[in-house]
VOMAR-762434 format. One line per 10 residues: number of its first residue (from 1); their letters; for each residue x, y, z of C-alpha. Coordinates in Angstrom, 1 decimal. Layout:
% residues N
NUM> A> X Y Z ~ ...
END
This chain:
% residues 520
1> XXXXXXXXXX> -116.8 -123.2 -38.7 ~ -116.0 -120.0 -40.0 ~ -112.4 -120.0 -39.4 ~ -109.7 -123.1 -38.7 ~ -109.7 -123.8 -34.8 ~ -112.7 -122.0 -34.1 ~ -113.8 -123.5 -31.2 ~ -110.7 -124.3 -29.2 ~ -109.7 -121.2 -29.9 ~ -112.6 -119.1 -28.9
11> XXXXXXXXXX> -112.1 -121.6 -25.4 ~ -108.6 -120.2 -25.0 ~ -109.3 -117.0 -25.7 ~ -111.8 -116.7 -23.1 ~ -109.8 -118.9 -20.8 ~ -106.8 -116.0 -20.9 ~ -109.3 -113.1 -20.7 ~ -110.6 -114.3 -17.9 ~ -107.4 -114.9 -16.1 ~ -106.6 -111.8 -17.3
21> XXXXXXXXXX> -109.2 -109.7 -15.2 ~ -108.2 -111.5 -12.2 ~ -104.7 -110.2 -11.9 ~ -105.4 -108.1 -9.0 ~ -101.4 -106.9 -8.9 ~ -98.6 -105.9 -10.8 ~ -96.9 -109.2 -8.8 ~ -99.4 -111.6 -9.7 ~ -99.1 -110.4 -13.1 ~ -95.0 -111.1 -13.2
31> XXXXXXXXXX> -95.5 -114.4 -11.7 ~ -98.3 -115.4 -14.0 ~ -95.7 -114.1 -16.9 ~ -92.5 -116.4 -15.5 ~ -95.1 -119.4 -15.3 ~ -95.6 -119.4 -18.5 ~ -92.6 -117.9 -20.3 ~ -91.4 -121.1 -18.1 ~ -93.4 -124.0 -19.5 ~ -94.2 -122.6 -23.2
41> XXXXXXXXXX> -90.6 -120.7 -24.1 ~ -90.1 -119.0 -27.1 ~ -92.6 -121.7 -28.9 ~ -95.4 -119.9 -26.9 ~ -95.4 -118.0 -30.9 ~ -96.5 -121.0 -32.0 ~ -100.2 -121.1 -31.0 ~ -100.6 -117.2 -30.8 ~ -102.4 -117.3 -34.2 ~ -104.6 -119.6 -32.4
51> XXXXXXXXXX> -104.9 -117.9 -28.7 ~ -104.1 -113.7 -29.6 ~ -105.1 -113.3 -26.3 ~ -102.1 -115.2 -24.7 ~ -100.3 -111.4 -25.1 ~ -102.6 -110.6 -22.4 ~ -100.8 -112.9 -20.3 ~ -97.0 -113.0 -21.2 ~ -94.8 -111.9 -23.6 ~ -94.7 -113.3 -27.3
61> XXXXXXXXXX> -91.3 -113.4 -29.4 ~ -91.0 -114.6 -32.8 ~ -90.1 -117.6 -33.4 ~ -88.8 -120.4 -36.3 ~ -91.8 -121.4 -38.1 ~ -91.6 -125.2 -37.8 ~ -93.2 -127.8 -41.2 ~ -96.5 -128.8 -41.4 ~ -96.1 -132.4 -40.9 ~ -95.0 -131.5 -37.0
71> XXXXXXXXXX> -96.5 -128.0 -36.3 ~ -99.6 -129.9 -35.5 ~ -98.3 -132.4 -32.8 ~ -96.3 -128.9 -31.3 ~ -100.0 -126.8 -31.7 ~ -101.7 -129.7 -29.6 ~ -98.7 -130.0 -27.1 ~ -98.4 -126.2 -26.3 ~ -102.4 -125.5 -26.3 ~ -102.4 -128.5 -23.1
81> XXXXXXXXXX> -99.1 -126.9 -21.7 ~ -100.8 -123.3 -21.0 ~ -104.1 -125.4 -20.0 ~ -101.9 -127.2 -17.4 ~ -99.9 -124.5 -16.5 ~ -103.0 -122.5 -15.8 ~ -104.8 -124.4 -14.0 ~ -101.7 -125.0 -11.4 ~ -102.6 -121.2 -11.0 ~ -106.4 -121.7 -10.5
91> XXXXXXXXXX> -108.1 -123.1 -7.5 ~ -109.9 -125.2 -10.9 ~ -110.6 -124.5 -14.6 ~ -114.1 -126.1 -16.1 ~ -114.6 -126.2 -19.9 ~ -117.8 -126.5 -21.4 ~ -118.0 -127.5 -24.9 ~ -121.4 -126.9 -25.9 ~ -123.0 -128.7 -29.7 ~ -120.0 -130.7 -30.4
101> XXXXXXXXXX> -122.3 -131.8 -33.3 ~ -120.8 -128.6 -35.1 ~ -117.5 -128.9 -34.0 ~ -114.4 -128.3 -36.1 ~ -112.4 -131.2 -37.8 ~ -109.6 -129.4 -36.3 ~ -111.4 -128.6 -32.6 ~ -112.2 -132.1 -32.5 ~ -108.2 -133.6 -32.9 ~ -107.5 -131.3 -30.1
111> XXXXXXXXXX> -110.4 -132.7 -28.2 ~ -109.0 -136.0 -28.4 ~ -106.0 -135.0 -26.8 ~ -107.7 -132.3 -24.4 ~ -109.6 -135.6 -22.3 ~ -107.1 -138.0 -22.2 ~ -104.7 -135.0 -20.8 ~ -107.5 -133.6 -18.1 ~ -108.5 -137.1 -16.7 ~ -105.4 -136.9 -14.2
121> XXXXXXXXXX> -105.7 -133.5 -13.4 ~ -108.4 -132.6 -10.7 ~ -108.6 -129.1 -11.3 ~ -110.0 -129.0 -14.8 ~ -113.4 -129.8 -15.5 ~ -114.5 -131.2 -18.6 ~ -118.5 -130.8 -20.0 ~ -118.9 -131.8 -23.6 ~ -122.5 -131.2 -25.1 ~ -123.9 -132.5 -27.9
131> XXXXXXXXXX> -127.3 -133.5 -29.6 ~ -126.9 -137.4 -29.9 ~ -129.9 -137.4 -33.0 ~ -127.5 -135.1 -34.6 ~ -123.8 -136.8 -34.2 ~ -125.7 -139.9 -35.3 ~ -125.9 -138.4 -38.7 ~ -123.4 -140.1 -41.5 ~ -121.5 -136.4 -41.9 ~ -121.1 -136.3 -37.7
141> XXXXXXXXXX> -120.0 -140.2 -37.3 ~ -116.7 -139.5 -35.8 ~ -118.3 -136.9 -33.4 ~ -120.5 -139.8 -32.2 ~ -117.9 -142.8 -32.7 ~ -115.1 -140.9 -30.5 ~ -118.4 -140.5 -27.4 ~ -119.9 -143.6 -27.8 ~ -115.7 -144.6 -26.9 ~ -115.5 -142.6 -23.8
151> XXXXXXXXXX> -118.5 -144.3 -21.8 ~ -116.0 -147.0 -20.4 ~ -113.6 -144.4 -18.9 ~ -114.0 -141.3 -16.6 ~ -116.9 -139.6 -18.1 ~ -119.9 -139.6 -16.8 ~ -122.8 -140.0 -19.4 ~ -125.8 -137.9 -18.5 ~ -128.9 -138.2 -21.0 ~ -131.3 -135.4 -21.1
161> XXXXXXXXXX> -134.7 -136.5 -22.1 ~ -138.1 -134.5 -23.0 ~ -140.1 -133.4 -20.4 ~ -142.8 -135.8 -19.4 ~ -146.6 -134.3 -19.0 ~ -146.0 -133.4 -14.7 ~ -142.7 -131.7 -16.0 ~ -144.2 -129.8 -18.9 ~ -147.4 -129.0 -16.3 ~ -144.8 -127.4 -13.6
171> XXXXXXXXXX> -143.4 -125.8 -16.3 ~ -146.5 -124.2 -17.4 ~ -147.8 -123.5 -13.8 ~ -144.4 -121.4 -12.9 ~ -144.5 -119.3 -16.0 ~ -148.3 -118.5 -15.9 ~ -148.1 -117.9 -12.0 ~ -150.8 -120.3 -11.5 ~ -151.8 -123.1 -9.2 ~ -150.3 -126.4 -11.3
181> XXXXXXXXXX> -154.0 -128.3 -10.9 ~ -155.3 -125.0 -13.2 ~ -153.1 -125.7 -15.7 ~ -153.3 -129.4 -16.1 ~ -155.7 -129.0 -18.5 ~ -153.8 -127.0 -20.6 ~ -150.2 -128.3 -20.3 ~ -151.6 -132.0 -21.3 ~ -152.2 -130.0 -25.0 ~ -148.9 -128.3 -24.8
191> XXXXXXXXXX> -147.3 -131.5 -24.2 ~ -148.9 -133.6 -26.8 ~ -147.8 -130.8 -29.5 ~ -144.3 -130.3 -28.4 ~ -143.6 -133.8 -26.9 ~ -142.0 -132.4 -24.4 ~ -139.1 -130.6 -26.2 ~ -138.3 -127.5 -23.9 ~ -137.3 -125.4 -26.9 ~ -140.1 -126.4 -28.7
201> XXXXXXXXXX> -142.6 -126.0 -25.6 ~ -141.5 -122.0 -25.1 ~ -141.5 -121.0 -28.5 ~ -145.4 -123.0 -28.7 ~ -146.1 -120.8 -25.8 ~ -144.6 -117.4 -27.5 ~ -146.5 -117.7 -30.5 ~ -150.1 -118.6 -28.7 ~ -149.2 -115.9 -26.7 ~ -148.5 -113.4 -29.8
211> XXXXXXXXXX> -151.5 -114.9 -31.0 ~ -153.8 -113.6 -28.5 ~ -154.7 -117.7 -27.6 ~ -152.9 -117.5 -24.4 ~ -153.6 -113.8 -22.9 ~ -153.0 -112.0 -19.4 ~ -156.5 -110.4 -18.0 ~ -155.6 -107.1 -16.5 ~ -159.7 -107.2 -14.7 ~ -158.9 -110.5 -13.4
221> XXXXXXXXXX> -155.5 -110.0 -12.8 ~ -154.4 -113.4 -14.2 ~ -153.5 -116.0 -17.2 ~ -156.9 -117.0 -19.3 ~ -156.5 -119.1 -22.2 ~ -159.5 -121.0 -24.5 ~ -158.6 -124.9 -24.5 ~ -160.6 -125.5 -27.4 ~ -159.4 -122.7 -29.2 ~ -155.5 -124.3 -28.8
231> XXXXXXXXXX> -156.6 -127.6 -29.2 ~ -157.9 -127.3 -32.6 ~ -154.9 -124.8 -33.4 ~ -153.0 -126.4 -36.2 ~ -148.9 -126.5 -35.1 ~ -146.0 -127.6 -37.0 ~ -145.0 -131.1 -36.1 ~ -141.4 -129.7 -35.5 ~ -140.0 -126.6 -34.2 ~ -137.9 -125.6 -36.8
241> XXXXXXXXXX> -141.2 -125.1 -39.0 ~ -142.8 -123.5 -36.3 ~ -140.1 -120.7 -35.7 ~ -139.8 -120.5 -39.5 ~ -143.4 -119.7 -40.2 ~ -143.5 -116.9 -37.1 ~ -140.5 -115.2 -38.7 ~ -142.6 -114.2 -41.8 ~ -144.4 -112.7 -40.0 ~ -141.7 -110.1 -38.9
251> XXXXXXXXXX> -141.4 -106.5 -40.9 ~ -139.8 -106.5 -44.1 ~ -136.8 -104.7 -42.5 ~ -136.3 -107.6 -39.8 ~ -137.0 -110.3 -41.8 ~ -133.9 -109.0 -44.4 ~ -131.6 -108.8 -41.4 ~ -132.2 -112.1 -39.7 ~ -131.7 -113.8 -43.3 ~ -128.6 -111.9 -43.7
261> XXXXXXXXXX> -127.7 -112.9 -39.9 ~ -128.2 -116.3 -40.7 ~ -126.1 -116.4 -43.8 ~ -123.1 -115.4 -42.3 ~ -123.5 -118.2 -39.7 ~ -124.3 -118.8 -35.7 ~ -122.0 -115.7 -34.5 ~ -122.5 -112.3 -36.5 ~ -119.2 -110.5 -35.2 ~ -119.6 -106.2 -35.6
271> XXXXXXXXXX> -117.4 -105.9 -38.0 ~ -119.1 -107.9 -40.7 ~ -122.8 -105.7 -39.2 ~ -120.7 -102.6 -40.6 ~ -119.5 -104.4 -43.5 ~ -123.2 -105.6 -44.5 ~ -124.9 -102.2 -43.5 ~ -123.5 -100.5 -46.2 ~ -124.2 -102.9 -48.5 ~ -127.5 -103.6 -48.1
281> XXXXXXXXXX> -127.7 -99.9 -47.5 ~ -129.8 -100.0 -43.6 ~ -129.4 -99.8 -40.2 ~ -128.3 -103.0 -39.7 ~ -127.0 -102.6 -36.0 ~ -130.4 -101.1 -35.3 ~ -132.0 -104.4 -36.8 ~ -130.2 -106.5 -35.1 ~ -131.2 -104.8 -32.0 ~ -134.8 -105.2 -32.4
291> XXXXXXXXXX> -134.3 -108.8 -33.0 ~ -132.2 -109.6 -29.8 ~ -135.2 -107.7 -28.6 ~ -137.5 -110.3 -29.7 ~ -135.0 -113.4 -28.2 ~ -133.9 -114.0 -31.9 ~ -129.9 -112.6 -31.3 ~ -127.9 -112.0 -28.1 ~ -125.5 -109.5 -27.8 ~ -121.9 -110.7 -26.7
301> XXXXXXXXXX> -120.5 -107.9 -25.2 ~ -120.1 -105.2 -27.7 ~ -118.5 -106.9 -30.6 ~ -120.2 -110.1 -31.0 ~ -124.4 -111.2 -31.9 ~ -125.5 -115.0 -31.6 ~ -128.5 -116.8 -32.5 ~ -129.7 -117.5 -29.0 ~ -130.5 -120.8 -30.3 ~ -129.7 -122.8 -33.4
311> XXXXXXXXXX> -132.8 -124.4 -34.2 ~ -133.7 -120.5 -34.8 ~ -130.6 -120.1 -36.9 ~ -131.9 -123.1 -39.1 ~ -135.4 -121.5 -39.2 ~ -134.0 -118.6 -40.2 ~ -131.7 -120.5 -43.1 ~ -134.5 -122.0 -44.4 ~ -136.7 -118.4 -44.7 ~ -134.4 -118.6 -47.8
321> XXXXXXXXXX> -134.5 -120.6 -51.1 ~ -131.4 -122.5 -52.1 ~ -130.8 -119.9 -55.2 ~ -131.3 -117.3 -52.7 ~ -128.5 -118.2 -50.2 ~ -126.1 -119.2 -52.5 ~ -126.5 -115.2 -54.1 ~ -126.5 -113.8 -50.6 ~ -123.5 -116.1 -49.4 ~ -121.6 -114.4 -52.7
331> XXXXXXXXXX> -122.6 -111.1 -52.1 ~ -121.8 -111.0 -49.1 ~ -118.2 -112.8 -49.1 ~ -117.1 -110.6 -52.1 ~ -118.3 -107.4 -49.4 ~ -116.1 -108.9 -46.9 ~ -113.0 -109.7 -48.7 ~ -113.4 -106.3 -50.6 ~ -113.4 -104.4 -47.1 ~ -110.1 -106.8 -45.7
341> XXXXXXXXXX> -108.1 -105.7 -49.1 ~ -108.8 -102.3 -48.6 ~ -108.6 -101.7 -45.0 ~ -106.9 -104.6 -43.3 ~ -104.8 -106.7 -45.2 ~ -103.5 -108.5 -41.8 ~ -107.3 -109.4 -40.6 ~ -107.3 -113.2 -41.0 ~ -110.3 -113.8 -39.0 ~ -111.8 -111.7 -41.5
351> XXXXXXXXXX> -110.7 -113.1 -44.4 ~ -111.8 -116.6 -43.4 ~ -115.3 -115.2 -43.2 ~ -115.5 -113.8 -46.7 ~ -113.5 -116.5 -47.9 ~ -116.1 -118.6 -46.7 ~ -118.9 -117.0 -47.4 ~ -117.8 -117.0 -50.8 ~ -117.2 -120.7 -51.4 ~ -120.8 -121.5 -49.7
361> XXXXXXXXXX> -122.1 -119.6 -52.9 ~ -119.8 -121.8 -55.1 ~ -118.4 -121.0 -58.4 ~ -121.6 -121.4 -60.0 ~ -123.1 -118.2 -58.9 ~ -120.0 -116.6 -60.5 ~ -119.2 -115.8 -64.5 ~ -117.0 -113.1 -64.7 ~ -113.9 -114.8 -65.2 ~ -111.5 -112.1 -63.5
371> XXXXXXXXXX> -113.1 -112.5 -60.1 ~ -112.5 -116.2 -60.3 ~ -109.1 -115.9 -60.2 ~ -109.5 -113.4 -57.5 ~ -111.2 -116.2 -55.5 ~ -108.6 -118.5 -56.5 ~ -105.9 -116.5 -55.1 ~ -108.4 -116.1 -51.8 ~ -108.2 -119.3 -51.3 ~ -104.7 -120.1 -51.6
381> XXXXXXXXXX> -103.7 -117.6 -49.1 ~ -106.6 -118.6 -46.7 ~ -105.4 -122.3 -47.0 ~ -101.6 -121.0 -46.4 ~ -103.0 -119.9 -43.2 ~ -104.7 -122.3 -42.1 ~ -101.7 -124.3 -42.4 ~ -100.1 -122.5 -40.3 ~ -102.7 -123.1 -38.0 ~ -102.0 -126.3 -38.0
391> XXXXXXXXXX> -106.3 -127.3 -39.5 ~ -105.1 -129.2 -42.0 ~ -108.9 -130.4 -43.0 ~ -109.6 -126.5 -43.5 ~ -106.7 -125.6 -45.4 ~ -107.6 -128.7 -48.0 ~ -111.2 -127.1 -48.3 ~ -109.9 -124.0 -49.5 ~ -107.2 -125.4 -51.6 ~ -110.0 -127.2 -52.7
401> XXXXXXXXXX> -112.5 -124.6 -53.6 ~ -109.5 -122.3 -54.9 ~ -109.2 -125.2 -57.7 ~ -113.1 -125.0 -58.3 ~ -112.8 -121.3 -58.9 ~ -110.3 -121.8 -61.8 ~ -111.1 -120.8 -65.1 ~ -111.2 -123.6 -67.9 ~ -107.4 -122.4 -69.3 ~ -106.2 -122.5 -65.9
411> XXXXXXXXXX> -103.2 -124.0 -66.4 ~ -102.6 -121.7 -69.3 ~ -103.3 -118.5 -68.3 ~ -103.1 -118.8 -64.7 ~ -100.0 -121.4 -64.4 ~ -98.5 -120.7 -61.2 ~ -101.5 -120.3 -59.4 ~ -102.6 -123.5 -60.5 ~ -99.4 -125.1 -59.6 ~ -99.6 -123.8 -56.1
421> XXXXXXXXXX> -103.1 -124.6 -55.6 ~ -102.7 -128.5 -56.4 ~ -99.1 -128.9 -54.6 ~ -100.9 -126.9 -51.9 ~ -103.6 -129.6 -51.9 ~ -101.4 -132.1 -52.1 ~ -99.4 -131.6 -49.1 ~ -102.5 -131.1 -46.9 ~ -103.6 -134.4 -48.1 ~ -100.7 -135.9 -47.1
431> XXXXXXXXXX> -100.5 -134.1 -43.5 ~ -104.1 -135.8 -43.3 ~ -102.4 -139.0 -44.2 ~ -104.6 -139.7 -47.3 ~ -102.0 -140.9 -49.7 ~ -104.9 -141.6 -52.2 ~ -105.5 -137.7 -52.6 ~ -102.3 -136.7 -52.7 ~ -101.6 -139.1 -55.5 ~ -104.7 -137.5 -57.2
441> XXXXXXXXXX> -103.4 -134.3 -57.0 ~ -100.0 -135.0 -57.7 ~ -101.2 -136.9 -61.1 ~ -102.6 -133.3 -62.2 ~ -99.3 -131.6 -61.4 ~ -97.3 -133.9 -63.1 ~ -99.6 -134.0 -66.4 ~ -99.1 -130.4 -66.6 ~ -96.1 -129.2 -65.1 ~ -93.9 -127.9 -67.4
451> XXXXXXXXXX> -90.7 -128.7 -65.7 ~ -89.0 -131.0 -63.3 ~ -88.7 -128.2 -60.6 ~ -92.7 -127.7 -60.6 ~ -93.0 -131.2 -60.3 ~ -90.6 -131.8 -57.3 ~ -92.7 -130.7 -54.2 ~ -95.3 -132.5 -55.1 ~ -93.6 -135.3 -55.9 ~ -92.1 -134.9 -52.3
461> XXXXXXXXXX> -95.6 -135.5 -50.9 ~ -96.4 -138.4 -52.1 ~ -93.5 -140.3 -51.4 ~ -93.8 -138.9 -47.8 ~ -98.0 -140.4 -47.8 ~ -96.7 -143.1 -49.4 ~ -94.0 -144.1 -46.2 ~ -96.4 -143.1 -44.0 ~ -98.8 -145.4 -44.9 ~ -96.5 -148.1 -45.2
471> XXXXXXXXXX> -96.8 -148.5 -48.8 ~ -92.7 -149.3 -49.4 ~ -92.4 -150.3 -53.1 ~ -94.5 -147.2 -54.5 ~ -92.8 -145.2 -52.4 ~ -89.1 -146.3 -53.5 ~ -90.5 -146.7 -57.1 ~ -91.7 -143.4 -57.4 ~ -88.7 -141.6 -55.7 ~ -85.8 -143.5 -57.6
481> XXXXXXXXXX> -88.2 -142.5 -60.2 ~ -87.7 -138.6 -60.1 ~ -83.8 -139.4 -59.0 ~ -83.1 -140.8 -61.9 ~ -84.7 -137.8 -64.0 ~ -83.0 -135.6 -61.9 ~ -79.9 -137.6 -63.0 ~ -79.3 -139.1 -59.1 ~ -77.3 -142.9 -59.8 ~ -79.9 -145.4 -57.8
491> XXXXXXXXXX> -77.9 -148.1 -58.4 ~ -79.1 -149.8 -55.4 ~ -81.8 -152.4 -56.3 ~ -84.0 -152.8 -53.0 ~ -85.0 -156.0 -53.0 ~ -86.8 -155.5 -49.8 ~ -88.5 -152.8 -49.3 ~ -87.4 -150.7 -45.7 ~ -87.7 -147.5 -44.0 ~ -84.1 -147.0 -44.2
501> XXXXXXXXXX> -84.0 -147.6 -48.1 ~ -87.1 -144.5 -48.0 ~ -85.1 -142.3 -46.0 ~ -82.4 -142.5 -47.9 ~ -84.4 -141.6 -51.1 ~ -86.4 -139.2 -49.4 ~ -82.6 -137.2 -48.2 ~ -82.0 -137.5 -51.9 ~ -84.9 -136.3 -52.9 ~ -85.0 -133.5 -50.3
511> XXXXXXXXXX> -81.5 -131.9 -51.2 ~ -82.6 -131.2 -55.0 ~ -85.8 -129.6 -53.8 ~ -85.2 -125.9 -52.8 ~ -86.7 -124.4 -49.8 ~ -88.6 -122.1 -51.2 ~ -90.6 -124.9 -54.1 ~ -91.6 -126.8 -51.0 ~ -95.0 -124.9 -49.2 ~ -94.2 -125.5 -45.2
END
């Protein structure tokens, strides 16, 4: 993902643009308002980071930012409030979540939550799509463990196979316009060198076609093809080979702006085509039209291109060396984060992409020290927001890659950057409820800190990981630990451990740490 909630949010956003369109009168539009101004309140600022488009549809007013540890439980709550609220305003509401198999850590908590609150209510429709060889995968097992658990309750399993040979033949028949007993013959080849794969049948056809092997007789007035000409042809044994060795085939020109395409990711949105243009110094928009042209890219209305497919977004990934990408990826990020400095400060959507972009390159590309720390910074703020967003698993990437970036003096030079980026870290870990990370990072902190105060938030986070995961001695260890430093009298000896001995040290422990030392 190239920004925290991606996917639910781009859901919602549609969701309240579409609902937005169908306000046919200045009346529907107040009692859509009250609806929701009803159900959401005040809090409705809450998931506007998520869902800007909500504005469309009522009023927004600031509100209290809320801590970390809750904001996510309120982010879930209010998201399946306006879901519910709309769809009492819709005859019925489906939501199709297409290749879950790239799906958001974030996107998929909400999931969770979004089909257990939809199986009692009949006017939202659910479709989740995903390729099961791909969830399968050791990186995707929790995409696969959480649908293999939903084929006891209301869902309905549908498996879509290849096509078999009379499939792939009617297939053939209907795009040639030709009797289906003409093109057994040929189909039975097609089949047996795409197995059936749809994807992978059409793009075999394209390229026998742009080959001249599969032609359309303009004297006969029909489809003519040599069978033992495409028998004998040679074919990749999968498709993304295929595409990959028909793009290099592309002009120069092309072939530079669907690498480029493919760096930044699935969705291209126009503001990084402008960015990239006048960095790679071309007509990039005009590129990009030629390959929507050729069914590489769609257009999405007028701000958006997508790979029309992404088995040709990984052809088009792997057109490039590993060296290669990683260069592009960092060229590319520092162009986008450059342009968000100077223009738009406020652009987070933005940011994330060139915050991104640059830690796909990784700080190996980089040497000059300066623009490391740059980075660094990058990703503290980026992390900040995604906190607020509530994606915790994003916010400890870039916490995480921020820390990569530093220099080897780090904690020399740049000491308060380094302090933030590990406390940072540290209290994402713990809203992810791994209380071996947060120890990890605390360790750090506390072996070069240089004073009590710099050690106190972080400290704070692992006594909080610690309770959560019901670890009671550590947890009143290493608080009465820090009271006593803090010159607190624990004269209490706890015996046995309880939660009510923790909360007690945790108040404690909370009072002599100012508001502004703890990152919420």
């Amino acid at each position: 993902a190239t920004r925290p909630f991606m996917v639910i949010g781009d859901v919602f956003n549609s969701m309240c643009d579409l609902f937005a369109a169908d306000i046919q009168s200045i009346e529907q539009e107040r009692k859509m308002a009250e609806a929701l101004t009803k159900s959401l309140g005040r809090d409705a600022f809450l998931i506007a980071n998520i869902v800007p488009n909500l504005s469309n549809l009522m009023p927004l007013y600031t509100s209290c930012e809320s801590s970390s540890f809750d904001a996510a439980s309120r982010t879930r709550y209010l998201l399946l409030t306006l879901l519910d609220t709309l769809s009492k305003l819709s005859k019925s509401i489906t939501i199709l979540l297409d290749d879950l198999q790239w799906i958001d850590p974030a996107s998929l908590t909400f999931c969770r939550a979004l089909f257990q609150s939809t199986k009692s209510n009949k006017n939202v429709f659910l479709v989740l799509c995903s390729r099961e060889s791909e969830v399968q995968t050791q990186d995707k097992s929790e995409v696969h463990d959480w649908l293999q658990s939903l084929s006891g309750s209301t869902l309905e399993t549908i498996h879509l196979t290849n096509l078999n040979p009379e499939d792939v033949n009617n297939l053939v028949s209907d795009s040639l316009r030709t009797w289906p007993r003409l093109t057994r013959s040929l189909s039975a080849i097609l089949h047996g060198k795409s197995l059936g794969n749809p994807f992978f049948l059409r793009q075999t056809m394209e390229m026998l076609c742009r080959g001249g092997y599969l032609h359309y007789s303009l004297g006969e007035r029909k489809w003519k093809w040599d069978l033992d000409e495409i028998s004998d042809l040679r074919l990749d044994d999968n498709v993304v080979s295929l595409l990959t060795r028909e793009m290099t085939k592309l002009p120069d020109e092309l072939l530079v702006g669907l690498k480029a395409a493919s760096c930044i990711g699935y969705c291209i949105p126009q503001t990084v085509v402008d960015i990239l243009s006048k960095h790679l110094e071309m007509d990039l928009f005009g590129v990009l039209t030629s390959l929507v042209q050729r069914s590489y890219l769609a257009g999405v209305g007028s701000a958006l291109y997508r790979f029309t497919h992404d088995r040709i977004y990984q052809a088009a990934y792997e057109l490039m060396s590993e060296k290669q990408r990683r260069e592009d990826h960092m060229k590319f990020g520092l162009a986008i984060c450059s342009y968000v400095l100077d223009n738009c400060e406020n652009n987070y959507d933005m940011m994330f992409v060139g915050v991104n972009q640059i830690n796909r390159g990784g700080p190996e590309v980089l040497a000059d020290s300066c623009r490391r720390v740059m980075i660094s910074q990058l990703n503290l703020n980026a992390g900040q927001r995604a906190l607020l967003l509530t994606d915790f698993s994003s916010a400890l990437s870039f916490f995480g890659h921020g820390i990569m970036f530093l220099n080897p003096d780090h904690w020399d030079v740049k000491y308060h950057l380094t302090l933030n980026l590990f406390t940072a870290a540290a209290e994402s870990a713990c809203a992810l409820s791994d209380a071996a990370l947060v120890q990890s990072f605390t360790d750090v902190v506390l072996a070069h800190s240089r004073n009590l105060d710099d050690r106190l938030p972080a400290v704070y986070f692992t006594v909080k990981s610690l309770k959560e995961s019901r670890n009671l001695r550590l947890c009143i260890d290493c608080a009465s630990e820090v009271l006593k430093q803090l010159g607190e009298d624990v004269s209490v000896v706890f015996n046995t451990p309880s939660k009510e001995s923790i909360e007690s040290l945790n108040n404690l422990l909370l009072r002599k740490t100012t508001d502004d030392s703890v990152i919420a």
